[in-house]
Structures are given as C-alpha cells and as structure tokens.
Backbone bond lengths (Angstrom), bond angles and torsions (degrees), N, CA, C in turn:
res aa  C-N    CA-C-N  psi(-1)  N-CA   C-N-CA  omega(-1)  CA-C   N-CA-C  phi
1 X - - - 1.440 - - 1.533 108.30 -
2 X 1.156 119.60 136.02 1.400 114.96 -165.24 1.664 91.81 -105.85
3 X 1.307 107.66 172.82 1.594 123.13 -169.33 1.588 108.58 -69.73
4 X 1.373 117.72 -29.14 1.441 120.29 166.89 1.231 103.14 -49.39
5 X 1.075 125.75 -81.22 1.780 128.96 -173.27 1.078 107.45 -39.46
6 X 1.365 123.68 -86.37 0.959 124.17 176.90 1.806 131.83 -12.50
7 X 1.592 111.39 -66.62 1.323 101.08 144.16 1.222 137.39 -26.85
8 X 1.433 125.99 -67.39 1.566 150.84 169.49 1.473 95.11 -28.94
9 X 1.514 118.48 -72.58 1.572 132.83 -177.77 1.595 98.70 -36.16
10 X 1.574 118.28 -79.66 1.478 124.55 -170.53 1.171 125.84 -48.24
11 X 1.816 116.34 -15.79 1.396 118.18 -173.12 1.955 94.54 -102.16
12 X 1.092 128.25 -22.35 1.140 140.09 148.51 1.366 108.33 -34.56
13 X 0.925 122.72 -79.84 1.623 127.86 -164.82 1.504 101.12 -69.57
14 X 0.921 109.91 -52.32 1.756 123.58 -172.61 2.212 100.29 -37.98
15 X 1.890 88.80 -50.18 2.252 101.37 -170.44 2.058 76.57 -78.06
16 X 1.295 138.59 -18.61 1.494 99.84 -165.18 1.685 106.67 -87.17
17 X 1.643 101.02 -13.45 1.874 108.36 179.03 1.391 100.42 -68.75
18 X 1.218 118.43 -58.78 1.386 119.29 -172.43 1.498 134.47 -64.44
19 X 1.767 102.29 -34.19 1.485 86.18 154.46 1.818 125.83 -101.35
20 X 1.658 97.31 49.23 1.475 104.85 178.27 1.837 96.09 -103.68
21 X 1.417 104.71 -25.99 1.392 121.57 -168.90 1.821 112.37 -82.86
22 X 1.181 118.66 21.77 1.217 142.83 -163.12 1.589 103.69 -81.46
23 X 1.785 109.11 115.84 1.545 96.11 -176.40 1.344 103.80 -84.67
24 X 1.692 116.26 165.05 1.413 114.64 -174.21 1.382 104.15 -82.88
25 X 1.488 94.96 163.03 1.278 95.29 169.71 1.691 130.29 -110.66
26 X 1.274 106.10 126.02 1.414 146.26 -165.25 1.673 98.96 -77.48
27 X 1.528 120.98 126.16 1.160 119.66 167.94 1.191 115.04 -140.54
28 X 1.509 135.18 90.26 1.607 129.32 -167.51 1.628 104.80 -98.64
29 X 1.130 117.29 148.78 1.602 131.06 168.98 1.723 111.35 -130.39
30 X 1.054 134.93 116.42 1.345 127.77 143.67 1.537 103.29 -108.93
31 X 1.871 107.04 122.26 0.980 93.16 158.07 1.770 114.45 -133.02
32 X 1.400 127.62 171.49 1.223 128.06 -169.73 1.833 104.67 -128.25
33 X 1.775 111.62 132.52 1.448 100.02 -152.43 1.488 81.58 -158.83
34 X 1.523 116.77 166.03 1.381 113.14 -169.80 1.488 108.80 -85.86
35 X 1.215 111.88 162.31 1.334 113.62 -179.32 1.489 132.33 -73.47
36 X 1.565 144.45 135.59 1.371 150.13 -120.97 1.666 79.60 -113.04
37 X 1.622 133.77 143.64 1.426 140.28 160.94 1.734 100.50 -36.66
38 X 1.143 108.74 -55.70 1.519 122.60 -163.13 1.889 107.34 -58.95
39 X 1.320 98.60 -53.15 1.771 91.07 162.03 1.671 133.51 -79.05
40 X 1.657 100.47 -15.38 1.434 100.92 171.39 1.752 110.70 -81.35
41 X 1.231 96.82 -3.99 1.566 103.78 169.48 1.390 116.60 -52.38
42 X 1.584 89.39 -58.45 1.867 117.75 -175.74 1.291 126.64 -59.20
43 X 1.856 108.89 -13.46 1.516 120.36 175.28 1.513 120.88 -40.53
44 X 1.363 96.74 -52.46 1.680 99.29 -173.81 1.600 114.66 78.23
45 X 1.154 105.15 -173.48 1.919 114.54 176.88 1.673 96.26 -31.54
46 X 1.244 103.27 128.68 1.443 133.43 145.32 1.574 142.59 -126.59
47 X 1.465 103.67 28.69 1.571 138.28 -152.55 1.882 97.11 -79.42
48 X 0.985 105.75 -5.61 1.604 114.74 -174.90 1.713 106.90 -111.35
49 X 1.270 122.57 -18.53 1.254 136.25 160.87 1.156 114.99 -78.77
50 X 1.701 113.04 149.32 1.702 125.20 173.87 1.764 110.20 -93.86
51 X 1.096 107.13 99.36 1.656 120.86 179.44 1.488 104.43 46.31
52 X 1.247 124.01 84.07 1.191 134.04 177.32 1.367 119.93 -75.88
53 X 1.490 142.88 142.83 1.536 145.83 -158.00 1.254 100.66 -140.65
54 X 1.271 119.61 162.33 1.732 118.17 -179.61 1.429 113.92 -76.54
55 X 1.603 114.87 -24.16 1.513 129.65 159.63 1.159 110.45 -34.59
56 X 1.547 119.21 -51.46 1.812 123.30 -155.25 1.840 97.63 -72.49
57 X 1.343 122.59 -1.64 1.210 124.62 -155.13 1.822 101.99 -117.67
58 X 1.355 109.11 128.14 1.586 110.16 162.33 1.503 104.60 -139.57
59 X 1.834 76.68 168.20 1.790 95.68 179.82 1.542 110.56 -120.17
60 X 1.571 104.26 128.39 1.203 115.45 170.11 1.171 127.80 -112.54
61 X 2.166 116.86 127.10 1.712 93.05 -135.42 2.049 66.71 -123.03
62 X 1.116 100.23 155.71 2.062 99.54 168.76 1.290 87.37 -151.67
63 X 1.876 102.26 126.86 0.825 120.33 179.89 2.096 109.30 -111.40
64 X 1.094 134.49 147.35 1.316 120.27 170.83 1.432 96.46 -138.29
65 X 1.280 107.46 134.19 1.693 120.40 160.69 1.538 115.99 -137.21
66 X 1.230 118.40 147.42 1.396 137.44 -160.67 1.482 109.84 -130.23
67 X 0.670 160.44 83.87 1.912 144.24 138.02 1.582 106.35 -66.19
68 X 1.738 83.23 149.16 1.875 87.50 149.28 1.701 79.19 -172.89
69 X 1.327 101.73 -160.08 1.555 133.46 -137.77 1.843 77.71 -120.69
70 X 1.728 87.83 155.80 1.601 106.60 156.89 1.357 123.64 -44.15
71 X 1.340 134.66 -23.96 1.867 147.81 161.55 1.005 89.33 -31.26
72 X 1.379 135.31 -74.36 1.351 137.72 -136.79 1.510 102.85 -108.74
73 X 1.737 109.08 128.16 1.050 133.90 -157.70 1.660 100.48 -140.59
74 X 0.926 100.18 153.56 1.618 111.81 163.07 2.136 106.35 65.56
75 X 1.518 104.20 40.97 1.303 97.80 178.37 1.179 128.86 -71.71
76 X 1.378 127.96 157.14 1.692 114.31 -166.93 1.882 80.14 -166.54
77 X 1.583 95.08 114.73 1.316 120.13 150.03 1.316 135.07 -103.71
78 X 1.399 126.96 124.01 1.032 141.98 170.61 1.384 122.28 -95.36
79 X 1.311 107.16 76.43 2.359 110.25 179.60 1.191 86.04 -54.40
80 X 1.283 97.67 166.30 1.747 132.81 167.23 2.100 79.72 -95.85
81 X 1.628 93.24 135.63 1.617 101.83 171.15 1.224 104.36 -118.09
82 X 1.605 131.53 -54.24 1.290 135.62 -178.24 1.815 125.67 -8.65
83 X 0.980 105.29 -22.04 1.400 117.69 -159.68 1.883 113.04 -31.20
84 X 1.824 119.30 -44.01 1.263 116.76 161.55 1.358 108.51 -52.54
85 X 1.158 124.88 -73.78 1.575 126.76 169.07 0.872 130.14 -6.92
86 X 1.346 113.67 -53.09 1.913 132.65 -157.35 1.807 87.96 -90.09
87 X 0.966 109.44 -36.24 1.514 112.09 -171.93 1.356 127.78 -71.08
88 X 1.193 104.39 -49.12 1.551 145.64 160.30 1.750 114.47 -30.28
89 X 1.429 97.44 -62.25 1.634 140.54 -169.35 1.834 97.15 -57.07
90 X 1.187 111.70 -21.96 1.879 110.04 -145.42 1.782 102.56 -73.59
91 X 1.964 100.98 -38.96 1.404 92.00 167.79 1.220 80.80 -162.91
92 X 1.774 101.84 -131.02 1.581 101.92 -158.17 1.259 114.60 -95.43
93 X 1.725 116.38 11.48 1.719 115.76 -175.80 1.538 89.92 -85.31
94 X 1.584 83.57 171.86 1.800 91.11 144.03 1.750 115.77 -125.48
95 X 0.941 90.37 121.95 1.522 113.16 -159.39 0.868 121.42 -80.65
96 X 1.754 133.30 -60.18 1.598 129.36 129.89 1.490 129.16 -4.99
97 X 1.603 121.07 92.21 1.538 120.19 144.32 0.727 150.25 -72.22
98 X 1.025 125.31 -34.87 1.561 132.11 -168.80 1.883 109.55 -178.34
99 X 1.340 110.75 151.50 1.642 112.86 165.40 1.691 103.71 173.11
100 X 1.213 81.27 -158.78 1.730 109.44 -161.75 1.126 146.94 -158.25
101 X 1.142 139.67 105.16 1.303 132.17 -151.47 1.764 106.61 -140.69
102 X 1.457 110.47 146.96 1.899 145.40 165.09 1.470 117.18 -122.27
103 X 1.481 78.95 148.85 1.877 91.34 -173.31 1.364 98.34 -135.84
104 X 0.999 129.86 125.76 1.549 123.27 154.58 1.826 120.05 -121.14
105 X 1.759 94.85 106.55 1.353 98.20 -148.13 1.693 103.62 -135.75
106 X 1.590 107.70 61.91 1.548 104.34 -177.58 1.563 110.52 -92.85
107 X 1.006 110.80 164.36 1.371 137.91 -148.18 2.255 80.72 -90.87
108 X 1.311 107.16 -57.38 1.213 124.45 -166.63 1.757 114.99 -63.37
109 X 1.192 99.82 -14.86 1.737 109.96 174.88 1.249 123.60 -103.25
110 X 1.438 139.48 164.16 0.987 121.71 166.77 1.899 116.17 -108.94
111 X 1.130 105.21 43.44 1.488 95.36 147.28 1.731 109.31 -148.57
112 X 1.130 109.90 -155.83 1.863 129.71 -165.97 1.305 119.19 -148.95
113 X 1.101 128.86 110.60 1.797 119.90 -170.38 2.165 89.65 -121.15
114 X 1.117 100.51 150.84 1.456 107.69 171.69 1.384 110.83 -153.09
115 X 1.398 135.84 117.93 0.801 123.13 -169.48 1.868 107.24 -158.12
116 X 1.678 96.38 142.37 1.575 109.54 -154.65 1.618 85.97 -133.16
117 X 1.342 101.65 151.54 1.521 119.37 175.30 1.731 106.29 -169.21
118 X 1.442 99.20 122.36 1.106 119.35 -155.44 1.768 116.39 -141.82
119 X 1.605 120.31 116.05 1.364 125.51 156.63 1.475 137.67 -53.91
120 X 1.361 142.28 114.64 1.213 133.83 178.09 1.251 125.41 -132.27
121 X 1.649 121.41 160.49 1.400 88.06 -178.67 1.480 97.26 -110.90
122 X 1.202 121.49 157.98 1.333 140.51 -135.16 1.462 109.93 -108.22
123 X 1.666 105.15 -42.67 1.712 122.86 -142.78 1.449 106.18 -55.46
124 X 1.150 117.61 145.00 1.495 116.46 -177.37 1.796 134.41 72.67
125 X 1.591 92.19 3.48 1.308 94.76 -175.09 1.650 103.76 -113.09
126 X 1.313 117.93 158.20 1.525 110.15 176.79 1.728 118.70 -104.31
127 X 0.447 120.20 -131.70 2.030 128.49 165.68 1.260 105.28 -115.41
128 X 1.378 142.39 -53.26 1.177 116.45 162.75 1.463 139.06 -26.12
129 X 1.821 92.86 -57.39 1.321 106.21 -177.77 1.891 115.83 -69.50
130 X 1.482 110.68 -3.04 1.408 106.26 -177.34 1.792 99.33 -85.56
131 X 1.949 94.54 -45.61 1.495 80.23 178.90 1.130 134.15 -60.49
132 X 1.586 120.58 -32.57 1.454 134.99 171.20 1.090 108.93 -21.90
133 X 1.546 117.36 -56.84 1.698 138.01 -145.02 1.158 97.17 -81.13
134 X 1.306 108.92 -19.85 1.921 105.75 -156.43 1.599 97.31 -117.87
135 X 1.852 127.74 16.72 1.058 131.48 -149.18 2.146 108.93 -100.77
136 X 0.963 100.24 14.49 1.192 127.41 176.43 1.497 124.18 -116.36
137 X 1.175 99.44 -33.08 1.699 131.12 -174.80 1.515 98.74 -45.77
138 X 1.856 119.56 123.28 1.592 112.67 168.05 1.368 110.65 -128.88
139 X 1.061 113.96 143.71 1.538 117.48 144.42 1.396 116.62 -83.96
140 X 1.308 128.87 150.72 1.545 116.16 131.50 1.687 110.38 -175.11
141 X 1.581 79.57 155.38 1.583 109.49 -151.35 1.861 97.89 -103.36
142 X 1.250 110.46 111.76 1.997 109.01 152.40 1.411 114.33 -92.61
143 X 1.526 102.26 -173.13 1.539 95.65 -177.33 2.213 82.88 176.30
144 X 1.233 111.79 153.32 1.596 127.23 152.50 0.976 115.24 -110.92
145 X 1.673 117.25 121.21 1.167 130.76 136.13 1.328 143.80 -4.07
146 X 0.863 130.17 151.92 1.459 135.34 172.77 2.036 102.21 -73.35
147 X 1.238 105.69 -28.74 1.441 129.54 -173.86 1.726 113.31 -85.92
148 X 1.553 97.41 -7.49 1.595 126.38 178.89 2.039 90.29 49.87
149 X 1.476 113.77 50.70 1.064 114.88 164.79 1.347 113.85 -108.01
150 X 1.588 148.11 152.78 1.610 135.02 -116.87 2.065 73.53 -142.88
151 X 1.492 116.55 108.11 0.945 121.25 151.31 1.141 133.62 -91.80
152 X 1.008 130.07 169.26 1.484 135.48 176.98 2.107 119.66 -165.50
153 X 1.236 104.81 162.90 1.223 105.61 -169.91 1.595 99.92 -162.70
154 X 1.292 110.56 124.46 1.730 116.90 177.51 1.764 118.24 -110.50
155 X 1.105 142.47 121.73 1.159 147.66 177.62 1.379 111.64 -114.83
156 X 1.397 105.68 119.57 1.686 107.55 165.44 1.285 136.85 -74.63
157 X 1.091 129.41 96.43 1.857 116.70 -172.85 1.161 127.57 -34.90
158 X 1.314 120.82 -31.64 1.509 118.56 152.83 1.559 144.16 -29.68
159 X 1.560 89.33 -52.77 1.659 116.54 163.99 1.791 112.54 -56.28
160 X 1.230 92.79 -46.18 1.569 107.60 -176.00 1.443 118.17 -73.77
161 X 0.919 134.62 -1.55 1.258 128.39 -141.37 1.958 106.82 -123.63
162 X 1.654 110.86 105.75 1.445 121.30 -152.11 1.395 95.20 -103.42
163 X 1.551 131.41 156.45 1.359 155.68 -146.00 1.519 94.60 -148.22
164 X 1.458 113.40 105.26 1.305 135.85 173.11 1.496 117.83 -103.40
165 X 1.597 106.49 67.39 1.933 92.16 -170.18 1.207 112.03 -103.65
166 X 1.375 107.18 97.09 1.291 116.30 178.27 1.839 118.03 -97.44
C-alpha cells in the first residue's frame, strides 16, 4: 500500500469518527394561538367567569422532538410538566382548563417526541405576563457520546414560547 492510500484510508476513518459524533437533532416549539370553535366547545362550565367569549380562551400546544444516530446513548429527558401549576400560579384565577398530552420515549429507539396541548383562559393577561409565569420553566436534555463524553443542553420555555395573533 503506498502512502497515497494510506492517507486516503486515515482521512476516511478520521470523516467516519466524526460524523459518528453528530449531536441529535433537537426541535422544541411552544406555541400559544387562539382558540378553534371545536375546542371552545370542550370548555364546559364557566359559571365562575364574568361573560366569557371564545376570545378569553387560548391554546398552548409544546411540542419536543429529538433524533439522533446510534452515537448517542444513554438519553435522559427531562419535560417541563408543571404546566396546570405554572398557569394556575399567575394570580388568583385558575386559568388552566383542560388538555393533553403524549410521549414517546423508549430507551430502544433513537428518537423522543413529547407533546402537550392545553386550554386556558387568557383574559386580562398579556404575553409578558404568560412568559413571566413560565420564566423559571426548564427543559433539559443529556445524552453520551460516541466519545462516552456526558452532554447536555437546557432550554427555558420562556425563551421558546411564540404568539400567534391571528
């Protein structure tokens, strides 16, 4: 084997380590958007509210998805769950109605889906005041390397969190 190849060979192996070392890819959404006839249907009793409208009502949907490659071993997600809580917390209503949430989160696959969708009532509050509430709020995601080096990455829902006023 002459030294040409040889090179050729080592720079070969050298691009197959590196793209084994490939972080996954991470895609979070929270977003907040007015509420659909079909879910303001689903409200139910509002007998504790002052003339309530389907306006006074939003949906907050957070979605998380993850892939990666065989590299990454040993994943461990931590959702933010609080979400009645966080909602709850803002003053003296209770603000949280109704929602729903899936996870599909095996150990044996290589990705992570988490996903929450949730009714609230809104009235009187601004976007500030949603992020405020949610200003503590974390995700965060580890994972090992192919390099069996211990990553990690934290996102605040606050940061995340998009205003659809349509």
């Amino acid at each position: 084997m002459n030294k040409f190849s040889l090179l050729i060979l080592c720079l070969f192996f050298l691009l197959l380590t590196a793209c084994n070392n490939e972080e996954p890819l991470i895609e979070i959404e929270v977003k907040v958007s007015s509420i659909s006839g079909d879910e303001y249907s689903k409200v139910g009793a509002t007998k504790d509210l002052i003339e309530p409208k389907q306006e006074d009502f939003k949906v907050l949907e957070y979605t998380f998805n993850m892939k990666h490659t065989d590299a990454v071993t040993n994943r461990k997600i931590e959702s933010f769950e609080d979400w009645r809580k966080t909602l709850n917390s803002i003053d003296e209503i209770d603000r949280y109605w109704y929602g729903s949430a899936s996870s599909q989160d095996n150990a044996s696959e290589n990705f992570a889906e988490y996903q929450y969708k949730l009714v609230y009532y809104a009235k009187g509050l601004s976007e500030e005041d949603i992020k405020k509430a949610f200003s503590d709020a974390k995700l965060t995601v580890s994972w090992t390397d192919n390099n069996n080096e211990q990553e990690e990455k934290q996102y605040k829902i606050a940061d995340l969190i998009e205003f659809n006023n349509d």
